[in-house]
N, C-alpha and C positions, 0 to 999 in steps of 0.2 A: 284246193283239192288236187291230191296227187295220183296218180295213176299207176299203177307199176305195171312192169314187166312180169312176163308170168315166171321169169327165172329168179327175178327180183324177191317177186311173192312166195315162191315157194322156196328157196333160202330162207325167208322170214319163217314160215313154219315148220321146218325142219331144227332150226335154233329153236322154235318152241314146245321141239317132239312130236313132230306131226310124223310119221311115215310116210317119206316120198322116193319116186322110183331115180333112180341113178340117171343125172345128165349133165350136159354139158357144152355151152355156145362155143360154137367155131364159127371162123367167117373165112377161109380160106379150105379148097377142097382136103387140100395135105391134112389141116387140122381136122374133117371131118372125117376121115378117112381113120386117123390114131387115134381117135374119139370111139369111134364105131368099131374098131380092134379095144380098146380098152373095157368100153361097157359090156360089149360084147351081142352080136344080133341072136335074135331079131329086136330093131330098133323103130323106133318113131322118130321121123323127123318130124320139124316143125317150124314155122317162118318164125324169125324172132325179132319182132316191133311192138314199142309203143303206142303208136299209131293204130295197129290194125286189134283190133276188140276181138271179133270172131274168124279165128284162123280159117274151120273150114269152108267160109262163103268166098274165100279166094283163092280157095286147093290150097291151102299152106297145112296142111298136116298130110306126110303118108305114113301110113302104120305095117306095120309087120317086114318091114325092111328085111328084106335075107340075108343079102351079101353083098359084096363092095361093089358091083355090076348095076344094082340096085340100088343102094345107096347115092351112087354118084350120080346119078341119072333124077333121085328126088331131091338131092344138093341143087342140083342144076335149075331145077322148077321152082324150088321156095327161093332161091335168090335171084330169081327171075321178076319177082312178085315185087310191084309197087309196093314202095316204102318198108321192103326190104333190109334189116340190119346187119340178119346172121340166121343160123341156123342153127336149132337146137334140138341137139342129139339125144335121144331119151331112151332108157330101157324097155322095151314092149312086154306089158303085165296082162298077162292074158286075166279074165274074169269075167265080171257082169257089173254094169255102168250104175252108178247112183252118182247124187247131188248133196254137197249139204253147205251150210253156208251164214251167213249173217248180214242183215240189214236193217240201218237206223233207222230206224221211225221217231218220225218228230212229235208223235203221240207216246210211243209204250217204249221207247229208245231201242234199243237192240232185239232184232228179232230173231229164232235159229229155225235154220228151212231145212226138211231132210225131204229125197222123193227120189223117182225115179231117172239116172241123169242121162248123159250124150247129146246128140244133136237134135234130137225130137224132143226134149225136155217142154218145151215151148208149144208144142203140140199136143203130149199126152196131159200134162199141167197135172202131174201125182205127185203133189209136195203137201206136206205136214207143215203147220209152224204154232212157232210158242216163244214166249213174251220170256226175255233172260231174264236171273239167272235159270237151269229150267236140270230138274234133279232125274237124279238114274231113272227111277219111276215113270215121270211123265216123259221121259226120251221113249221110253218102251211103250207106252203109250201112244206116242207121237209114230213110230214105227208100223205100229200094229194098223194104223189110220192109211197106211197107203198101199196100190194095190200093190209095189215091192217089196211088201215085208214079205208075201207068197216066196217070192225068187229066194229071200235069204234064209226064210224057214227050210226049203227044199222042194227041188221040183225033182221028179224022177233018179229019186236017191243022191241028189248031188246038196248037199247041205254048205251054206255057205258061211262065214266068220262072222255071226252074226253079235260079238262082244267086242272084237275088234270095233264094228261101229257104232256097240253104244257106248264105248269108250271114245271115240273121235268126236263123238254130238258134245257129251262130255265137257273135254276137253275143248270145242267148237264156242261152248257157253262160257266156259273159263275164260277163254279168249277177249271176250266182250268187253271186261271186269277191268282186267288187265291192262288192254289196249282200247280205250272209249275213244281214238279217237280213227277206229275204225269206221268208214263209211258202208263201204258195201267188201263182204270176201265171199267168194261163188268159187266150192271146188267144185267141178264139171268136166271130166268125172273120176266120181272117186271108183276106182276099181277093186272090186271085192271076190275073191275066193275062196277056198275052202278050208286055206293057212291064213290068211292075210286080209287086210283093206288098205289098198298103196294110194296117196294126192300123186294124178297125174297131168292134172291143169288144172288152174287158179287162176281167177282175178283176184285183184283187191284195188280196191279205193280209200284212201284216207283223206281225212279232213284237212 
């Protein structure tokens, strides 16, 4: 069983047409510094290890990074952070958090999870799931089953890209077909707006 890196992972689904937000691991300040002028702020950092599963129980994510003042100051904390590799510079996508994701089951094999995502994902527990391969139809179904389909349909006139992510489930279940020897992939979260739905963190486990 393999684990990847979440830059590792999200390479992986950008080669497979996934929409992800612009980043890039540095391990030296200089490099995060021409990183964070290239992407351009405001940026997320983010601790970047193997080892560490859930960034924010260690403070290893700061988000909306302004300026190089900033910057260098959350350089300084995520490489601070046991087990510590590097730091990974990410473009900050403003939106609203969702979850979607795949897991084997040793009964129905591939399963696809959509719901509401971030760090209370675990708390609120608003996920959908359906047994791959799984068609436009019952995505939209699957959709309509949690209380974030509210957020995407529109709350107080702000309507969100809500085809953008029944393309990604889509595309989430293609994944399965493709790659079986997929264990667990958790985007969390996927960030969605009113143009766009961007993978801004990823696990993935493979067999």
């Amino acid at each position: 069983m393999e684990v990847m890196a979440e830059k590792e992972a999200e390479d992986f689904l950008e080669k497979e047409g996934f929409p992800v937000a612009k980043r890039k691991i540095t391990r030296t300040e200089e490099d995060m510094l021409k990183a964070a002028k290239e992407i351009g702020y405001p940026l997320v950092l983010k601790v970047h290890s193997k080892k560490i599963i859930h960034k924010s129980d260690v403070g290893g994510v700061k988000v909306d990074v302004r300026n190089e003042e900033e910057a260098k100051k959350a350089y300084k904390e995520i490489m601070g952070i046991k087990d510590s590799e590097g730091c990974l510079v990410q473009k900050f996508v403003p939106g609203d958090w969702f979850l979607l994701g795949l897991k084997k089951d040793p009964t129905f094999n591939h399963v696809l999870a959509f719901g509401t995502g971030g760090i209370y994902t675990e708390v609120i527990k608003d996920v959908a799931l359906r047994i791959c391969p799984v068609s436009i139809e019952e995505i939209r179904k699957m959709i309509k089953e949690t209380k974030g389909s509210k957020i995407l349909e529109g709350i107080r006139g702000k309507k969100l890209n809500i085809k953008a992510v029944e393309e990604l489930l889509l595309k989430t279940s293609s994944l399965a077909k493709k790659h079986p020897n997929i264990q667990e992939l958790d985007i969390n979260p996927l960030v969605v707006n009113e143009k766009e739905a961007i993978v801004v963190d990823v696990r993935m486990v493979l067999d």
